[in-house]
Structures are given as C-alpha cells and as structure tokens.
Backbone as a printed PyTorch tensor [residue, N CA C, xyz], in Angstrom:
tensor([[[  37.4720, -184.9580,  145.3050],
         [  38.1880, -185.5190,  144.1770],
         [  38.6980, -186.9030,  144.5520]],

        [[  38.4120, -187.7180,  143.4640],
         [  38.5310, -189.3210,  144.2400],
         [  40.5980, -189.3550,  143.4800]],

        [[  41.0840, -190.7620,  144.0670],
         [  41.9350, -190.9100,  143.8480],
         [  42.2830, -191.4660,  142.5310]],

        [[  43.9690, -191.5220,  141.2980],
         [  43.2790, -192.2700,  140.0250],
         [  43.5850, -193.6410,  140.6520]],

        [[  43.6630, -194.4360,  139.4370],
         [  43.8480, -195.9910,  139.6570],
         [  44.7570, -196.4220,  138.2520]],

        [[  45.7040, -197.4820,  138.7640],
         [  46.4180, -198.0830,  137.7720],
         [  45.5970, -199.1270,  137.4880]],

        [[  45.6510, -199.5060,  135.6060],
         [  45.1480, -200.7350,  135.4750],
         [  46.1590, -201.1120,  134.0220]],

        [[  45.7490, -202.3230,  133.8120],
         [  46.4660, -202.9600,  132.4590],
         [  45.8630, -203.4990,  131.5300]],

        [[  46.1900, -202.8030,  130.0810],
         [  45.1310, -203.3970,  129.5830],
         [  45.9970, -204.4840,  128.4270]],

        [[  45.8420, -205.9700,  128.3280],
         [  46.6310, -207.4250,  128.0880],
         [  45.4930, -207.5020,  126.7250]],

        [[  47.0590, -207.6290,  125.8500],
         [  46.5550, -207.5540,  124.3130],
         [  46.6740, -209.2050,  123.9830]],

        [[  45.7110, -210.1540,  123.7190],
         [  45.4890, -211.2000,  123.9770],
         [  46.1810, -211.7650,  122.2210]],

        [[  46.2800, -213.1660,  122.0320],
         [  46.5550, -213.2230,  120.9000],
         [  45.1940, -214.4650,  120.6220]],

        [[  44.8900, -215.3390,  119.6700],
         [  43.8730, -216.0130,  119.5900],
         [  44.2280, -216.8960,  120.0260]],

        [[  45.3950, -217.5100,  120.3670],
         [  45.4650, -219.0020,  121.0570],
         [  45.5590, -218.8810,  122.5560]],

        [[  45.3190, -217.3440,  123.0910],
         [  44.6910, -216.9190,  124.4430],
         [  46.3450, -216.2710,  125.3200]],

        [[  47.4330, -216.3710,  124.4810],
         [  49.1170, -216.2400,  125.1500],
         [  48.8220, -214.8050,  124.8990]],

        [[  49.4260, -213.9130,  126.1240],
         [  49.5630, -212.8090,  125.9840],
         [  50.9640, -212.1720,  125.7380]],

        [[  51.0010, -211.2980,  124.4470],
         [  51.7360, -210.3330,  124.1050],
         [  52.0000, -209.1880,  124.0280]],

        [[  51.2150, -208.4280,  124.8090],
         [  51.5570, -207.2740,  125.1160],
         [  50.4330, -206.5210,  126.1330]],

        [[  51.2660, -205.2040,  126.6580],
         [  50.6060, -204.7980,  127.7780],
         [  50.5970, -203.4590,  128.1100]],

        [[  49.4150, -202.5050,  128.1490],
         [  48.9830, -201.4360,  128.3750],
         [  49.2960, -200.8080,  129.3830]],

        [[  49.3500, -199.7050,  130.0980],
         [  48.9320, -199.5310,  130.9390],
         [  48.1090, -198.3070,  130.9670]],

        [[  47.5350, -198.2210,  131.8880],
         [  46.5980, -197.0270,  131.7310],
         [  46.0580, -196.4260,  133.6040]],

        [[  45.7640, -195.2200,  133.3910],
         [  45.3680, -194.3150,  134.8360],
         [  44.2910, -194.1600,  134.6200]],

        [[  43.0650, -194.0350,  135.3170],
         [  41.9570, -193.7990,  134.8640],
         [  41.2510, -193.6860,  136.5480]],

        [[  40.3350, -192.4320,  136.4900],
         [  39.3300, -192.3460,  137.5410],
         [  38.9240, -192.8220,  138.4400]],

        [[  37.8650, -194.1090,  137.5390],
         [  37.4210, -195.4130,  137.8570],
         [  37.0070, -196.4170,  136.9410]],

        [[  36.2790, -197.4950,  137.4470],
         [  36.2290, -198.6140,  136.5570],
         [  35.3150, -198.3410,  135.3390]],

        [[  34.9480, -197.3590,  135.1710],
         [  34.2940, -197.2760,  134.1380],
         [  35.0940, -196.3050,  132.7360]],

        [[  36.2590, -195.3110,  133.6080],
         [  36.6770, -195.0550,  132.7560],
         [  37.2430, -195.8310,  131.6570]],

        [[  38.0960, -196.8740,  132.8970],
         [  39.0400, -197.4830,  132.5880],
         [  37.9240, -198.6170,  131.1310]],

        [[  36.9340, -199.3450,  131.5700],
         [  36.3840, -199.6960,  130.4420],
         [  36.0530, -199.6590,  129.2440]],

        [[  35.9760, -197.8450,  129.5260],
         [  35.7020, -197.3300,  128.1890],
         [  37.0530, -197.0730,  127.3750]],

        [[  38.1600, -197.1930,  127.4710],
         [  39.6990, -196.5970,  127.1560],
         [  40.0490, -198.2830,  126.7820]],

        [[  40.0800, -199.2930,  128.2970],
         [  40.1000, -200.4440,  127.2090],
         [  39.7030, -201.1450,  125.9740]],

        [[  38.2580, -200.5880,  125.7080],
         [  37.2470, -201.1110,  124.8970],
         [  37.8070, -200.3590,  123.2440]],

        [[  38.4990, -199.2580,  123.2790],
         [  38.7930, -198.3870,  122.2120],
         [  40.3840, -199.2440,  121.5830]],

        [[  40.7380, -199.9380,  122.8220],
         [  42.4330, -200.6010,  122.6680],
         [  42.1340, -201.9220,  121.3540]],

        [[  40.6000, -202.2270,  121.1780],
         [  40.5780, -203.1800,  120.7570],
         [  40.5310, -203.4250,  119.1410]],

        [[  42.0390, -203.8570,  118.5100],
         [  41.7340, -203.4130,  116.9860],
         [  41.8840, -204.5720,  116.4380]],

        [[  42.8420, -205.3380,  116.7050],
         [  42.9020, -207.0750,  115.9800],
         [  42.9090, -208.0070,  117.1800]],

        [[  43.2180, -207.6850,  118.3060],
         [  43.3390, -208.5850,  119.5250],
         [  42.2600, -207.9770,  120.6810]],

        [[  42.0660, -209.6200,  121.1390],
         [  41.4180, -209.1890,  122.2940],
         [  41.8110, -208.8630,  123.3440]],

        [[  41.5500, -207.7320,  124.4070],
         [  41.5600, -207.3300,  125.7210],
         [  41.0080, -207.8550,  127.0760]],

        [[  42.2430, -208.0800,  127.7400],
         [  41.3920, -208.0980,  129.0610],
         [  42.0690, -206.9400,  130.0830]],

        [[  40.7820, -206.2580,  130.6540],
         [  41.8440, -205.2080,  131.4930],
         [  41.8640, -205.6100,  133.3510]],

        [[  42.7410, -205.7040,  133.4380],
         [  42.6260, -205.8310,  135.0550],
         [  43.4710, -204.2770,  135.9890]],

        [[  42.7500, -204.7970,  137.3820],
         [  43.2670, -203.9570,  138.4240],
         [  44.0810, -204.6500,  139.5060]],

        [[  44.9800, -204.3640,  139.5830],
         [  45.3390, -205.1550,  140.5210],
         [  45.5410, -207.1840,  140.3470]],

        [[  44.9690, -207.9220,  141.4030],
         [  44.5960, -208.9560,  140.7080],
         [  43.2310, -209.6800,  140.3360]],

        [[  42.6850, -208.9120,  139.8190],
         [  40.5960, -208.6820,  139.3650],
         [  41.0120, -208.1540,  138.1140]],

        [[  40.1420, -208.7330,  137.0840],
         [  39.9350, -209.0280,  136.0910],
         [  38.6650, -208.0160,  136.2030]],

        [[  38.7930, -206.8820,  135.5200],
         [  37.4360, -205.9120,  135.3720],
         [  36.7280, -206.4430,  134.2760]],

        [[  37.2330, -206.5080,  132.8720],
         [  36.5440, -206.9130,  131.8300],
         [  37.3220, -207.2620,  130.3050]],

        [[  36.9730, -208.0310,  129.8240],
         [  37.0280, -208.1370,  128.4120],
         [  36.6020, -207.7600,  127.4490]],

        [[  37.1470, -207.7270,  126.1620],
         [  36.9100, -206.8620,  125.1580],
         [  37.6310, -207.9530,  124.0900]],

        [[  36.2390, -208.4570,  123.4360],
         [  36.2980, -209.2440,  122.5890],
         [  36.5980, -208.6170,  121.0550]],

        [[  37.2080, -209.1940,  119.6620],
         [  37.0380, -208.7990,  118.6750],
         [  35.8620, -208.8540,  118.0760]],

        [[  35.4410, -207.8000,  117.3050],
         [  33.9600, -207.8450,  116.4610],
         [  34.0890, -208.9490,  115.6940]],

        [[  33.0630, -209.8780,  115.0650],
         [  32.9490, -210.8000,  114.5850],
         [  33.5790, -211.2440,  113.1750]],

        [[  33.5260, -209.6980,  112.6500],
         [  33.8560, -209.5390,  111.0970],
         [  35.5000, -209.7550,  111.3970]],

        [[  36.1820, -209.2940,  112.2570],
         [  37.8350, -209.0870,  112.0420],
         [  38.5320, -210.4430,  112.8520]],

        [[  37.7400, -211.2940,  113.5410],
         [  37.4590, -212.6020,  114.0650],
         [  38.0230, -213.3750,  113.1460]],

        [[  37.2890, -213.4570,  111.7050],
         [  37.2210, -214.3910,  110.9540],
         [  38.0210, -213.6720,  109.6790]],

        [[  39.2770, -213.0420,  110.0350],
         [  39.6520, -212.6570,  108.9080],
         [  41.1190, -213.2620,  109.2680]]])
C-alpha cells in the first residue's frame, strides 16, 4: 500500500491572480489529476505538489467566452 499525498488545487481567476485554494489527498498523480480536472467549473486550475506544478485545467471554450 503506497503512501497518500497532499496537493492543492489553485482556482485561477482570468487575469491569472489566484483566489482560492483546494486541497486535496489523493494516491497519486493521477488521481490527483483526475479530482482536479472535475474542480473545473468557471475558473481555471492549476494543481500542484509540493513546489511542482503537476497540471492545469483549462476552461472549455464555450464558458471562456461567456
């Protein structure tokens, strides 16, 4: 049984200033991807570990331009 992992997932605003912040336990980096990727409803995500930047999670195009 592996160990979990803390990560954060940073609710971005469009002029890139962050306002708010997740946190989340997860397995590994893939959990954690898939749990960030679901966080994403009007703002974009970036989730990190530590100080590494795992991934981003952009808005769909349609809610972009609304």
């Amino acid at each position: 049984m592996g160990s979990i992992k803390h990560y954060r997932a940073f609710q971005i605003e469009p002029d890139g200033h962050v306002f708010g912040c997740i946190n989340l336990v997860c397995d590994d980096d893939d959990q954690a991807k898939r749990e960030a990727a679901a966080l994403v409803l009007a703002h974009r995500i970036e989730l990190w570990r530590l100080d590494r930047r795992i991934a981003q999670f952009d808005l769909p195009r349609e809610a972009a331009r609304q």
